[in-house]
Backbone of each chain as ProteinMPNN parsed JSONL, in Angstrom:
{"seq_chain_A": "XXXXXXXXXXXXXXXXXXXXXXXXXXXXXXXXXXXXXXXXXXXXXXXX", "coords_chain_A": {"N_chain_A": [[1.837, 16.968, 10.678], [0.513, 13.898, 12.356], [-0.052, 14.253, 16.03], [-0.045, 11.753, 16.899], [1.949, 9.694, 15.074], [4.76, 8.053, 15.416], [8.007, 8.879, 15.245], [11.14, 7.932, 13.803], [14.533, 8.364, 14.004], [16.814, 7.245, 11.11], [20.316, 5.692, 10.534], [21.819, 7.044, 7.522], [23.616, 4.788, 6.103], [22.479, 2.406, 7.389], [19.986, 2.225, 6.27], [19.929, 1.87, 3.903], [19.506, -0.409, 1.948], [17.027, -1.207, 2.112], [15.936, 1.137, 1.362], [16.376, 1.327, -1.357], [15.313, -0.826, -2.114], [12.688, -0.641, -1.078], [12.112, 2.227, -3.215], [12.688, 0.73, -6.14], [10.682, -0.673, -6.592], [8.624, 1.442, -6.552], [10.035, 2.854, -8.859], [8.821, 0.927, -10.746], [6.538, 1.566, -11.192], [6.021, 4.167, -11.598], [7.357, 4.344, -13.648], [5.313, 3.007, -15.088], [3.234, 4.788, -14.99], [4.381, 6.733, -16.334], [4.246, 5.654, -19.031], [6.728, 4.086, -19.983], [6.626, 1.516, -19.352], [4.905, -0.535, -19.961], [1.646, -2.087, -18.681], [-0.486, -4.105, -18.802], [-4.351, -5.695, -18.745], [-6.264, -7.88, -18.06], [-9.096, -9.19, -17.901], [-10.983, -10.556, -15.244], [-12.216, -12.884, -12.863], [-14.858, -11.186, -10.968], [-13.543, -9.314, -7.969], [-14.275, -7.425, -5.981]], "CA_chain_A": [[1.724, 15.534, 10.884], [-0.474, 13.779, 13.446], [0.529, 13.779, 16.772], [0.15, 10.411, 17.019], [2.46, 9.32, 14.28], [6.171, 8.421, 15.614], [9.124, 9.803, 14.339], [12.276, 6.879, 13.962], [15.461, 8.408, 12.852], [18.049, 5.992, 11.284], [21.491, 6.661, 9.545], [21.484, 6.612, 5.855], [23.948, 3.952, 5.217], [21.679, 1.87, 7.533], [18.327, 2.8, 5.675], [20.379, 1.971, 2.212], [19.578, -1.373, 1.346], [15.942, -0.84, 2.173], [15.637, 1.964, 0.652], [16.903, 0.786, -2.652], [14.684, -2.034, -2.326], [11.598, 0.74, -2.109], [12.635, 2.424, -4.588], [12.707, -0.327, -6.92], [9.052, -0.908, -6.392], [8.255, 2.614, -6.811], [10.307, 2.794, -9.802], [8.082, 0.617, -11.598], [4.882, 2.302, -10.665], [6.647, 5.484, -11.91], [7.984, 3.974, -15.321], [3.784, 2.601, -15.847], [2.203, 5.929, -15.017], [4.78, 7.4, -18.024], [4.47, 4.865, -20.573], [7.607, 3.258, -20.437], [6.661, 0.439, -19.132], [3.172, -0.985, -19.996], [0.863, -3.02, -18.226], [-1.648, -5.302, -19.607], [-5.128, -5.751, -17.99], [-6.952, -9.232, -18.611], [-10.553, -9.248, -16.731], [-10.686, -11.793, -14.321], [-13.65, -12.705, -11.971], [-14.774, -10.121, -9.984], [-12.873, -9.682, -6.751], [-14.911, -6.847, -5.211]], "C_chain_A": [[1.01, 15.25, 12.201], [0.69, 13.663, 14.763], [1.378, 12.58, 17.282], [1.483, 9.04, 16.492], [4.063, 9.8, 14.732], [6.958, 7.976, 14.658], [10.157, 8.477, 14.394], [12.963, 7.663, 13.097], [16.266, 7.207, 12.628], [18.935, 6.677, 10.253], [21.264, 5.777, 8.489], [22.149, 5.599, 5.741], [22.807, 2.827, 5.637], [20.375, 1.348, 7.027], [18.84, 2.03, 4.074], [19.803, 0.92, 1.55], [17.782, -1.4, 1.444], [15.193, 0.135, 1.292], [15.76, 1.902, -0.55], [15.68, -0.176, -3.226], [13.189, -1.133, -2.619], [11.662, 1.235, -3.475], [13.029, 1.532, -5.874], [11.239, -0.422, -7.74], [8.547, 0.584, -7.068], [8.768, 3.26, -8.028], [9.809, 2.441, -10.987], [7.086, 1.075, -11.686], [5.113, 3.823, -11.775], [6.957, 5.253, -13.393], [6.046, 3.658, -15.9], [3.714, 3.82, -16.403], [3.531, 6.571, -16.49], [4.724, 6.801, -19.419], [5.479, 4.262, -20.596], [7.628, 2.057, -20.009], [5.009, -0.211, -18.868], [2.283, -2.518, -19.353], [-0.408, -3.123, -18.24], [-2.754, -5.692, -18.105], [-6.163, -6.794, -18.776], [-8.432, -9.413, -17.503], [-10.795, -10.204, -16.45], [-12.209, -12.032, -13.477], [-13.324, -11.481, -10.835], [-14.558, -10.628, -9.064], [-13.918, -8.672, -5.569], [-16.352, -5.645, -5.666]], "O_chain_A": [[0.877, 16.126, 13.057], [1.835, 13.215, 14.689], [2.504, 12.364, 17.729], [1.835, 8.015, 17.075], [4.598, 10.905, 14.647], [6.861, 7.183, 13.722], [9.813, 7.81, 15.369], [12.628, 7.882, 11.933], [16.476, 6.332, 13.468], [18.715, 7.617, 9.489], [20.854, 4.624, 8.35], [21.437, 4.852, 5.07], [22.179, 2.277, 4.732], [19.838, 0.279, 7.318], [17.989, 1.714, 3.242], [19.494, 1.209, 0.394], [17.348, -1.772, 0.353], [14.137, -0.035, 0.682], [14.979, 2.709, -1.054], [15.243, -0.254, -4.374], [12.652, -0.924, -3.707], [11.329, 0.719, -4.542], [13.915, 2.024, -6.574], [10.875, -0.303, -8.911], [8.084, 0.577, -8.209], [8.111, 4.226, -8.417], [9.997, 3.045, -12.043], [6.622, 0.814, -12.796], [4.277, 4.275, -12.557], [6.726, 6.134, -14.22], [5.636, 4.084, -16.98], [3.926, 4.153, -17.569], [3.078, 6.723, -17.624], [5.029, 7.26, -20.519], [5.368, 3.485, -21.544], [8.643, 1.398, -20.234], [4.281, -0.274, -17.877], [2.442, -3.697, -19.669], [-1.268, -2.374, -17.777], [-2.387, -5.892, -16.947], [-6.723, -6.558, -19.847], [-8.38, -9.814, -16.341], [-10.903, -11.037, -17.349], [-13.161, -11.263, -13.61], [-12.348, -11.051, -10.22], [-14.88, -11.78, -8.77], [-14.251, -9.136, -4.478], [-16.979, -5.068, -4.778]]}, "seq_chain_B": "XXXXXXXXXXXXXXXXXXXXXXXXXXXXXXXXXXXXXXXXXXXXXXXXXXXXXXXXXXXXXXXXXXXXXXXXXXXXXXXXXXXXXXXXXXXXXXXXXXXXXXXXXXXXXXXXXXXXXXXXXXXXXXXXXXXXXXXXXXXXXXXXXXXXXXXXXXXXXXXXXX", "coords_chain_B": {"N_chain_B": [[-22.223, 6.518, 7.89], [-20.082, 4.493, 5.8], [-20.719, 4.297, 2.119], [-20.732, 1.389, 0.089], [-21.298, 0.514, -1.745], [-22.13, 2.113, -3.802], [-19.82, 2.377, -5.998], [-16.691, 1.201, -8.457], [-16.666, -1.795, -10.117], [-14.543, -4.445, -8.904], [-12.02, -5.714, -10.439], [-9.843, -9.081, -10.778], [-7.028, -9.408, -11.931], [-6.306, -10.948, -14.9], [-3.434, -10.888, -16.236], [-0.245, -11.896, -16.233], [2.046, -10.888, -14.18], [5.126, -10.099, -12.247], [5.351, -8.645, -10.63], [3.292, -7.908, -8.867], [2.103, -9.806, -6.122], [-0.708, -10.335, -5.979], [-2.736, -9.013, -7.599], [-5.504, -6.506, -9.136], [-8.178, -4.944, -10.349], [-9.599, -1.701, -12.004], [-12.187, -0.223, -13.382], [-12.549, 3.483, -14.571], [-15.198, 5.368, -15.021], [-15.058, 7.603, -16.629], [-12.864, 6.18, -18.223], [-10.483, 5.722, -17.255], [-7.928, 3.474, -16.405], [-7.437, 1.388, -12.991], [-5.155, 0.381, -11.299], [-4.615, -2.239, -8.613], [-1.988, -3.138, -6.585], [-0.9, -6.145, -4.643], [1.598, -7.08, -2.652], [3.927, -9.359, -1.796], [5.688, -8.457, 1.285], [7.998, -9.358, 2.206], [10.599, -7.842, 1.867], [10.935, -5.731, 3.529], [11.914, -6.914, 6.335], [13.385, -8.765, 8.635], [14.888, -11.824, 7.835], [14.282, -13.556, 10.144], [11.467, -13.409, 11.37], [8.892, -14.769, 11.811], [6.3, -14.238, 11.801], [5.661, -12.326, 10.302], [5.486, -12.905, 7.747], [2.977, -13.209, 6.004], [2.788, -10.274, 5.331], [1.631, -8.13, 3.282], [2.772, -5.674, 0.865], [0.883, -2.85, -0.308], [-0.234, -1.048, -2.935], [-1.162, 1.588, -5.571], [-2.417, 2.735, -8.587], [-2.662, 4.725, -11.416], [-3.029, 3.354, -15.14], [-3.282, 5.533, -17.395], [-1.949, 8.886, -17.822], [-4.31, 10.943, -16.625], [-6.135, 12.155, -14.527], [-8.956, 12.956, -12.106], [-11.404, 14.249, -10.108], [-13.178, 11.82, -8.323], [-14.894, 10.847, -6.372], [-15.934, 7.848, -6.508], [-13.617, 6.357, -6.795], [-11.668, 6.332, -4.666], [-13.093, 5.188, -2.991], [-14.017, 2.707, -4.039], [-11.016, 1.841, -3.874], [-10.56, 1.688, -1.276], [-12.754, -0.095, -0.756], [-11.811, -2.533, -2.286], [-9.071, -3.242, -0.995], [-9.898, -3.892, 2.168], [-11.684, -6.067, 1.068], [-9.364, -7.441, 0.329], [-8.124, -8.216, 2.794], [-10.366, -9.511, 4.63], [-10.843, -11.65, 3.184], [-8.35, -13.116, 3.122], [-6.963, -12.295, 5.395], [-4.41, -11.083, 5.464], [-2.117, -9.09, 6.714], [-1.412, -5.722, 5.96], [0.516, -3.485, 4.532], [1.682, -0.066, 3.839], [4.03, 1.572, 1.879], [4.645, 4.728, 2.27], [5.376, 7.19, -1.137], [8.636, 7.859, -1.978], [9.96, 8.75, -3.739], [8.78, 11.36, -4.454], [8.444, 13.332, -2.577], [6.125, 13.271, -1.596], [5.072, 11.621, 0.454], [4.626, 12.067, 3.016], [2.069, 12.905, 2.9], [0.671, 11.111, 1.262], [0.291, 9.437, 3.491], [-1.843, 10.868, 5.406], [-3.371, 10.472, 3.748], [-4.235, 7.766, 3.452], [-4.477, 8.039, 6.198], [-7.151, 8.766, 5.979], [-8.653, 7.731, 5.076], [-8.902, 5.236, 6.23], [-10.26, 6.298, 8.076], [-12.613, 6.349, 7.456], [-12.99, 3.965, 6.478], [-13.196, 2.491, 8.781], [-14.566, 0.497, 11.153], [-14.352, -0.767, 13.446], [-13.745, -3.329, 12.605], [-10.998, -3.137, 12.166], [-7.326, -2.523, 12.191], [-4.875, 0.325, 12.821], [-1.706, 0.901, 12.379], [1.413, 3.72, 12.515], [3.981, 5.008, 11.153], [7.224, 6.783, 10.868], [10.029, 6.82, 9.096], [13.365, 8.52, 9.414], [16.146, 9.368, 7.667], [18.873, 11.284, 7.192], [18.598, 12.664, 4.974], [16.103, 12.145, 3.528], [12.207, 11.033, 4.707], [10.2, 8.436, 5.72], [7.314, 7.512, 5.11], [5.485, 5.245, 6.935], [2.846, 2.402, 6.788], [0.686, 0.331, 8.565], [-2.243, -1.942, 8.03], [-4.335, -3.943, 9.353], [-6.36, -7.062, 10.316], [-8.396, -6.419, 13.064], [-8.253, -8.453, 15.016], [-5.728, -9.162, 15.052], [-3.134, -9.722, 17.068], [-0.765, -9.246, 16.525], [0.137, -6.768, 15.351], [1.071, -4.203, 16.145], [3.707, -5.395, 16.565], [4.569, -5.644, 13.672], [5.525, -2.83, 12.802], [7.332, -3.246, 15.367], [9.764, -4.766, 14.115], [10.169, -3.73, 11.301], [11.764, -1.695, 12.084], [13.368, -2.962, 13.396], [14.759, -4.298, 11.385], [15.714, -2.632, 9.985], [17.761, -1.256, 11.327], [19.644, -2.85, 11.623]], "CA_chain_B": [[-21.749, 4.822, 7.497], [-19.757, 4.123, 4.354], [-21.332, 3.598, 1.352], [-19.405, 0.886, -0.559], [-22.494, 0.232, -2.609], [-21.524, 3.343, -5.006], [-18.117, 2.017, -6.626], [-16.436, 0.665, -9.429], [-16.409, -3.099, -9.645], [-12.897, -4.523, -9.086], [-11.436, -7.7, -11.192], [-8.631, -9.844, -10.587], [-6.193, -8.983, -13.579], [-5.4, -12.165, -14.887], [-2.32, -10.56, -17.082], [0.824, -12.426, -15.278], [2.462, -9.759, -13.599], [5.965, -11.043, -11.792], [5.846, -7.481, -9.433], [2.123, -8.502, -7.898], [1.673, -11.818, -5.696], [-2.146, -10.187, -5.736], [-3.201, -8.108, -8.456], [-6.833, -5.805, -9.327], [-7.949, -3.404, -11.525], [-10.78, -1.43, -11.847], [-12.121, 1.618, -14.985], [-13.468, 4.908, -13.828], [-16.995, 6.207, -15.792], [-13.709, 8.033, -17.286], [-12.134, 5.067, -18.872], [-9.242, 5.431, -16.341], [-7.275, 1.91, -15.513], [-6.367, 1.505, -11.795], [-4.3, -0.738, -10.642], [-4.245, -2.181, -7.375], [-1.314, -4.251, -6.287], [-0.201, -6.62, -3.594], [2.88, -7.899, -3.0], [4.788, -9.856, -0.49], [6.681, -7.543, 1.941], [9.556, -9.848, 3.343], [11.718, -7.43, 1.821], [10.726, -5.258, 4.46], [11.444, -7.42, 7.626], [14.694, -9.817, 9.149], [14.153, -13.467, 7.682], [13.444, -14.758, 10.683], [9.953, -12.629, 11.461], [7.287, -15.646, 10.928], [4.874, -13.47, 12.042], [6.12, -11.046, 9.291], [5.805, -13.448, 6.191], [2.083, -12.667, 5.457], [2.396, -8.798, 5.329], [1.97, -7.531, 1.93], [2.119, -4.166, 0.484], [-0.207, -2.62, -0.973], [0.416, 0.438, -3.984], [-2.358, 1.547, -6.716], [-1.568, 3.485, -9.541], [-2.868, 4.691, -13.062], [-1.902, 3.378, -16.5], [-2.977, 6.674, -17.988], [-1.868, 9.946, -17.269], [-5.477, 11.537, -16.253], [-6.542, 12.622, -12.77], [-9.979, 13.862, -12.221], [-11.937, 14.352, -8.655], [-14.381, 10.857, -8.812], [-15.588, 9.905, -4.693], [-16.21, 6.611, -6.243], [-12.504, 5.883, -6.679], [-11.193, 5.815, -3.174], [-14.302, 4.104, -2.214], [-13.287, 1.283, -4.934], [-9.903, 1.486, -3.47], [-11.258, 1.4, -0.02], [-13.368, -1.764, -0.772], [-10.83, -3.923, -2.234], [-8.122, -3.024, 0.446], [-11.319, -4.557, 2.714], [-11.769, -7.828, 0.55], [-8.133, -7.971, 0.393], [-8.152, -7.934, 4.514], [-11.137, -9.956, 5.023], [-10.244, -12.785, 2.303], [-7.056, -13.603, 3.3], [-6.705, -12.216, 6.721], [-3.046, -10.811, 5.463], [-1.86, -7.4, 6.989], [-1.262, -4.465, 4.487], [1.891, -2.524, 4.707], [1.895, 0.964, 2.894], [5.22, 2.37, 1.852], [4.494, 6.219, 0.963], [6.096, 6.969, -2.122], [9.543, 8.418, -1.63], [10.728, 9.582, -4.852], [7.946, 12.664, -5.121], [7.579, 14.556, -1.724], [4.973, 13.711, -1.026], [4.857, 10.258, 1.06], [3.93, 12.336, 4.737], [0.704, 13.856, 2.136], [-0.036, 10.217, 0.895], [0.179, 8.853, 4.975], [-2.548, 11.905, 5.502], [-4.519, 10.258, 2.658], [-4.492, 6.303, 4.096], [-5.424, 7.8, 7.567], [-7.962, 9.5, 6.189], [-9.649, 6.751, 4.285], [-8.784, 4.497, 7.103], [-10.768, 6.689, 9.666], [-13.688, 6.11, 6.669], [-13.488, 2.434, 6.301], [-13.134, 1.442, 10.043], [-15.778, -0.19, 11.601], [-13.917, -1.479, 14.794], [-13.174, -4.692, 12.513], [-9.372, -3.401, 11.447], [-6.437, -1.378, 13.247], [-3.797, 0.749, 12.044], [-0.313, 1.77, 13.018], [1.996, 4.142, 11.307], [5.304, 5.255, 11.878], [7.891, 7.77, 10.173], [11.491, 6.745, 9.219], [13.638, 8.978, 9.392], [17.181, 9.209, 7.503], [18.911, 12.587, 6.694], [17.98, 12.697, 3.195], [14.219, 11.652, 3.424], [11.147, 10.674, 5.784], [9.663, 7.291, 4.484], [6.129, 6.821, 5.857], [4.85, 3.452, 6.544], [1.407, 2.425, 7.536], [0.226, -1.038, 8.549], [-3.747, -2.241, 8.436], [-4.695, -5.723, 10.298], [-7.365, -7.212, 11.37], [-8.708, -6.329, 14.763], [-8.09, -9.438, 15.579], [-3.966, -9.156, 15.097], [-2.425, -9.453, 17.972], [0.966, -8.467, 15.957], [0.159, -5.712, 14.891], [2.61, -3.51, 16.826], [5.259, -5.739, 16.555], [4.812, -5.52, 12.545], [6.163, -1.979, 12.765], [9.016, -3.122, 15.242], [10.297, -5.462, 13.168], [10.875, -3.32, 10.288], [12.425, -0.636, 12.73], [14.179, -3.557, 13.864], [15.376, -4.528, 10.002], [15.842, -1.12, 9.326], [18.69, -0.807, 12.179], [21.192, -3.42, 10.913]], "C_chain_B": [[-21.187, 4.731, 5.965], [-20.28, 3.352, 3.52], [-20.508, 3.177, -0.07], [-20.022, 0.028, -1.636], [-22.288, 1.043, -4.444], [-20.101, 3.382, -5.488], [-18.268, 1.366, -7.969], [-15.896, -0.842, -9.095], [-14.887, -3.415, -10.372], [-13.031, -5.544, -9.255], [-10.643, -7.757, -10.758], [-8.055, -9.234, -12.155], [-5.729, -10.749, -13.663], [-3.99, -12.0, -15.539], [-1.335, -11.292, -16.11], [1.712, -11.232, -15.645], [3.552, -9.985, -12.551], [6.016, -9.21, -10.863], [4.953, -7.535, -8.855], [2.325, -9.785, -7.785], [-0.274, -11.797, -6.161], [-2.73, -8.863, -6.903], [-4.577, -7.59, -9.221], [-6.844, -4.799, -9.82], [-9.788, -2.697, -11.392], [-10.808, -0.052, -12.846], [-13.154, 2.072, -14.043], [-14.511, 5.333, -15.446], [-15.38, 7.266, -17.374], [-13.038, 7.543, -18.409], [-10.602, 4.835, -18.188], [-8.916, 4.413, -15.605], [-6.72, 2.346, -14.16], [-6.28, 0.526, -11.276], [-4.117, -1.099, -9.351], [-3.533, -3.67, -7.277], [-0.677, -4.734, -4.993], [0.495, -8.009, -3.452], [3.433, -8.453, -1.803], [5.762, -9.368, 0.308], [8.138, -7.947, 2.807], [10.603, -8.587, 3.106], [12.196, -6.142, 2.997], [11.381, -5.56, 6.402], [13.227, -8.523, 7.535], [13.735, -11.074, 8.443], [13.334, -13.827, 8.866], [12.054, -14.282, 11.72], [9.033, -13.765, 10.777], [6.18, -15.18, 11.227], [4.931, -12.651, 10.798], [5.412, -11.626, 8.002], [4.35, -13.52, 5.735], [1.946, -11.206, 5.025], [2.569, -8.734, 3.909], [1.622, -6.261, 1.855], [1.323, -3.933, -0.277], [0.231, -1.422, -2.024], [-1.214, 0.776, -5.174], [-1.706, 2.476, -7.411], [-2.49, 3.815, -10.937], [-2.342, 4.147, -14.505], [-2.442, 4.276, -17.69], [-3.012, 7.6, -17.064], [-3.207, 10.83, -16.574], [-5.848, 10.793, -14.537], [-7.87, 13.586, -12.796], [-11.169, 13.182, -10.311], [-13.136, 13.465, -9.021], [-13.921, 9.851, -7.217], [-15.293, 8.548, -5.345], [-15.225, 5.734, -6.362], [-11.917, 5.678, -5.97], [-12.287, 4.893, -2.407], [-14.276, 2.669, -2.894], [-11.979, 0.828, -3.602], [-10.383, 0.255, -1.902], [-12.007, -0.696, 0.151], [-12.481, -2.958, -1.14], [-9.712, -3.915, -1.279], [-8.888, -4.174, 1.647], [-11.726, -5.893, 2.592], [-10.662, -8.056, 1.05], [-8.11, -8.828, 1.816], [-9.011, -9.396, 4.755], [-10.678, -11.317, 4.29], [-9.194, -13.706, 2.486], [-6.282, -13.612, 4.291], [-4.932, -11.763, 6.989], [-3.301, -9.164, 5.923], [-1.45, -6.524, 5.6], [-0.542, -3.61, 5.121], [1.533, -1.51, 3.687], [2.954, 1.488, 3.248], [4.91, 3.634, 1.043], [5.195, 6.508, 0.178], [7.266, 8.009, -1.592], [10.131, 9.16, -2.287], [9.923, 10.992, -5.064], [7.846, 13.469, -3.824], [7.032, 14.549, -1.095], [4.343, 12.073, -0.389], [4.235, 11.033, 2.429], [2.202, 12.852, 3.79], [-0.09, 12.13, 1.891], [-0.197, 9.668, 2.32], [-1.157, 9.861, 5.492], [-3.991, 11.172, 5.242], [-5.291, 9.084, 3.12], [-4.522, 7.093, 5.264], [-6.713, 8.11, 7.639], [-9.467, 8.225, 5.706], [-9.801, 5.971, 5.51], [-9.716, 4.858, 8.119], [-12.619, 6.434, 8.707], [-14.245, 4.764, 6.468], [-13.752, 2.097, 7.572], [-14.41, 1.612, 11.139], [-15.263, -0.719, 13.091], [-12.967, -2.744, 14.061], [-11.537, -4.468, 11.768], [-8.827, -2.382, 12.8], [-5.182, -0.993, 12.347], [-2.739, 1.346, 12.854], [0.107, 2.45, 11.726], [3.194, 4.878, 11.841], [5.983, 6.441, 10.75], [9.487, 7.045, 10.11], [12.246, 7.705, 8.529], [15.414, 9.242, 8.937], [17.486, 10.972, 7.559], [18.804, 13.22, 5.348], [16.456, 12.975, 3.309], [13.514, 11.117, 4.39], [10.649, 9.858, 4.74], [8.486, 7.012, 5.68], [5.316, 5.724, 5.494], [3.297, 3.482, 7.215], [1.205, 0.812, 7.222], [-1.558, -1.234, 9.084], [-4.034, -3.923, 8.398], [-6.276, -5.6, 10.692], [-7.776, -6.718, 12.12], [-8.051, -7.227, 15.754], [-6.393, -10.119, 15.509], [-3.583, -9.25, 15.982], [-1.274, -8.491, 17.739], [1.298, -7.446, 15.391], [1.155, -4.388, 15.067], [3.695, -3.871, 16.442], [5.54, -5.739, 14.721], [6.39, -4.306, 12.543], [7.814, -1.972, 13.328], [10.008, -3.923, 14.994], [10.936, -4.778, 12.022], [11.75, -2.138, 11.179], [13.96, -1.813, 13.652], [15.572, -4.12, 12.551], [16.358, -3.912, 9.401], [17.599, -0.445, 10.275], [19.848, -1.378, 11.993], [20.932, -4.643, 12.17]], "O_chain_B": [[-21.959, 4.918, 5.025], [-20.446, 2.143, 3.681], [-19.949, 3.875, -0.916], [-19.485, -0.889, -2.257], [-22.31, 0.659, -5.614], [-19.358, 4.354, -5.351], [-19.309, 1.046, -8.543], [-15.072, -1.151, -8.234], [-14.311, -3.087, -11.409], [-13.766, -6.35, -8.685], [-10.223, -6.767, -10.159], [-8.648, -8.778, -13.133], [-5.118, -11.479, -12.883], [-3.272, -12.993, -15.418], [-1.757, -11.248, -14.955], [2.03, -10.741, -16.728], [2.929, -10.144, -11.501], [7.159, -8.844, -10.588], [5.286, -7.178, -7.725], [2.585, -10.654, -8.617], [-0.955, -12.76, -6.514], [-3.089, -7.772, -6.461], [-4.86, -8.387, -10.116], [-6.002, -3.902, -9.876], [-10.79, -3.158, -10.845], [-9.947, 0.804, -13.046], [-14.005, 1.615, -13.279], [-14.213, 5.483, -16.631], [-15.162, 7.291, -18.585], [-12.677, 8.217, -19.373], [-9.782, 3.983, -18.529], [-9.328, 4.228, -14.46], [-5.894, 3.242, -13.985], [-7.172, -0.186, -10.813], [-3.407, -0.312, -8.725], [-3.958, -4.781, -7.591], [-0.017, -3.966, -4.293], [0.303, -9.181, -3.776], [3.302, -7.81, -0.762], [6.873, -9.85, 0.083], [8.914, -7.356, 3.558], [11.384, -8.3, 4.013], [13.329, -5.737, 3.257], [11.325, -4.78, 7.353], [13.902, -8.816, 6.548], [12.519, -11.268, 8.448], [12.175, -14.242, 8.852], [11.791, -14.902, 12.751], [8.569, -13.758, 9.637], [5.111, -15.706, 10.919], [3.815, -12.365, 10.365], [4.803, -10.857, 7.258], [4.415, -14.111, 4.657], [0.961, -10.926, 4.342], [3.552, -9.23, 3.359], [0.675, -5.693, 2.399], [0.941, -4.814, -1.046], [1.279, -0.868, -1.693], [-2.131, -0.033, -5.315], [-0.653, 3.006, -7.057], [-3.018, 2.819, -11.431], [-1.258, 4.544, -14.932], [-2.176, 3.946, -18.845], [-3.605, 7.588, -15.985], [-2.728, 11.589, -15.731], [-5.836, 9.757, -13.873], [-7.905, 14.691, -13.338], [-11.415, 12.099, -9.78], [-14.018, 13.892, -9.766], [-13.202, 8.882, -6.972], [-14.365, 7.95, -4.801], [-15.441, 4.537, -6.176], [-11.243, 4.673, -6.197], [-12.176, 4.117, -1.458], [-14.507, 1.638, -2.263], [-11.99, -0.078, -2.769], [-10.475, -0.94, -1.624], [-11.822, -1.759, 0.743], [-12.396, -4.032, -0.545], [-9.58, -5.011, -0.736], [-8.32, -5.238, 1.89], [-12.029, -6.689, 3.48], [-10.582, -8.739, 2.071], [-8.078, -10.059, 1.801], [-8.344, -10.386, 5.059], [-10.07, -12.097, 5.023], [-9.163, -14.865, 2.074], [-5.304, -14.339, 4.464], [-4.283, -11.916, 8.024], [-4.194, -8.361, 5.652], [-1.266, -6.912, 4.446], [-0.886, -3.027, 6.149], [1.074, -1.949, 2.633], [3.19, 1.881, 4.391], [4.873, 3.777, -0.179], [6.282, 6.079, 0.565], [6.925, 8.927, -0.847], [10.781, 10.115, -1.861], [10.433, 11.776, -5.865], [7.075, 14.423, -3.934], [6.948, 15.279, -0.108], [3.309, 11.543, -0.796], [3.244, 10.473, 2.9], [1.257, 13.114, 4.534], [-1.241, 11.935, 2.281], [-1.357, 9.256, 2.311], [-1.624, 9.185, 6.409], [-5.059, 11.138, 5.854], [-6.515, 9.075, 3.242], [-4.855, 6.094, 5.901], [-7.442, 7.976, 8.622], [-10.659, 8.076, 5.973], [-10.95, 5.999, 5.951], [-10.053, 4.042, 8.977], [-13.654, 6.374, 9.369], [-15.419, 4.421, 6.332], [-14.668, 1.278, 7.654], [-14.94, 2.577, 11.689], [-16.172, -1.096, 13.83], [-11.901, -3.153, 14.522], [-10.98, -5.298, 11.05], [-9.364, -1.828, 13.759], [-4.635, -1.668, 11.475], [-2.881, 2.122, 13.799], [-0.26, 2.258, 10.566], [3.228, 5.288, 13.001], [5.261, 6.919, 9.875], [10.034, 6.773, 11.179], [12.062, 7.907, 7.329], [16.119, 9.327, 9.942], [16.626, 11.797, 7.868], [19.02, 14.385, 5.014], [15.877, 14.049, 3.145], [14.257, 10.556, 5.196], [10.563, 10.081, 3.533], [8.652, 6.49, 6.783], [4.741, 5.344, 4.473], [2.778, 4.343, 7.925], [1.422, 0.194, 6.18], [-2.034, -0.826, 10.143], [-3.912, -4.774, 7.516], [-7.03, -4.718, 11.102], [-7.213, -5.668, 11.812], [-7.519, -6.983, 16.837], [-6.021, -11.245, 15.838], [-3.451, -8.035, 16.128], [-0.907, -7.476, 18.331], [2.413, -7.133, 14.973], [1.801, -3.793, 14.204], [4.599, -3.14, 16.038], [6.722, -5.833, 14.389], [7.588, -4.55, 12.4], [8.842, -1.491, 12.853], [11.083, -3.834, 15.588], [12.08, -5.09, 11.693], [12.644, -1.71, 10.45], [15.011, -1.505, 14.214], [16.783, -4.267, 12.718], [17.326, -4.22, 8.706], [18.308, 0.497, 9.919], [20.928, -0.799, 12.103], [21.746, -5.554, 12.324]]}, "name": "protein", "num_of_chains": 2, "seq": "XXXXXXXXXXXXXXXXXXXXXXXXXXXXXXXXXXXXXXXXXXXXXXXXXXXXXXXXXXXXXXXXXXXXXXXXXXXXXXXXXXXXXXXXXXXXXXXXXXXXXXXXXXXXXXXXXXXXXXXXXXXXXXXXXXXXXXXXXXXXXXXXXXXXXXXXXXXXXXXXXXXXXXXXXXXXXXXXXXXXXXXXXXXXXXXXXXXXXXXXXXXXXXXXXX"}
């Protein structure tokens, strides 16, 4: 890891409700990429 | 100098999508959908952070399984990240993914692009949190012209503490 890049520990119960809340997010991302949860793509004006 | 000339052009998705505030897509020569989404990060931050309440995250993703080595896909990415930025003048939070491993590998990935896109006109912090379970790496990209940029990070370290 870069030097540069600091370290923060924190205690787990602290981290919990946060972390949950990640994980949520990342849950769905995770359910797309397998198929169980499909998302629909409607072409829109180009953005970039 | 990055050339942002050689990409895949990115749409708006109009599909209504209740997990993006900001949602883009873009097909690879491939036929590979990628998704790029951004979302409103309060959940990140104490209510009362009004500096906070523009930050959105950012995530991209496939909706098929296929992975194949194509430059002109991070350089997509790259560019709408860029609009995003420039358009709207909102910061961009990245939460590396936590469930696979490999969130300090994806923080690697956004510095690397980051040291590719930047022109002077953005800035990036990035931090590590640290429980005894797991390391959750964050990364925030602003403006130049942020002042708050710092204090993004200690806000959520401030959130993050109780």
């Amino acid at each position: 890891m870069s030097k540069d890049i600091k370290v923060v520990k924190i205690g787990a119960s602290e981290a919990k409700p946060i972390i949950e809340a990640i994980s949520k997010k990342q849950d769905f991302k995770n359910k797309v990429m397998s198929g169980e949860v499909e998302v629909k793509v409607v072409k829109g004006a180009r953005f970039a | 100098m990055l050339d942002l000339h050689n990409t895949y052009e990115v749409y708006i998705n109009e599909e209504e999508n209740p997990n993006d505030d900001f949602e883009y897509f873009f097909k690879t020569d491939l036929g590979v959908t990628y998704i790029l989404g951004f979302s409103n990060a309060s959940y990140l931050f104490k209510e009362g952070c009004l500096a906070c309440q523009n930050i959105h995250s950012f995530r991209f993703y496939t909706l098929e399984k296929k992975s194949y080595n194509d430059p002109k896909i991070y350089l997509s990415i790259i560019k709408a990240v860029k609009k995003f930025i420039d358009q709207y003048d909102y910061p961009i939070v990245y939460v590396c993914d936590i469930s696979s491993g490999e969130g300090l590998g994806r923080l690697r990935l956004f510095d690397r692009w980051f040291h590719l896109f930047s022109d002077g006109s953005y800035q990036k912090i990035q931090q590590v949190f640290e429980t005894p379970y797991q390391k959750i790496p964050i990364g925030i990209i602003s403006s130049a012209s942020d002042t708050n940029c710092t204090r993004y990070l200690e806000e959520i370290e401030y959130a993050w503490m109780g």
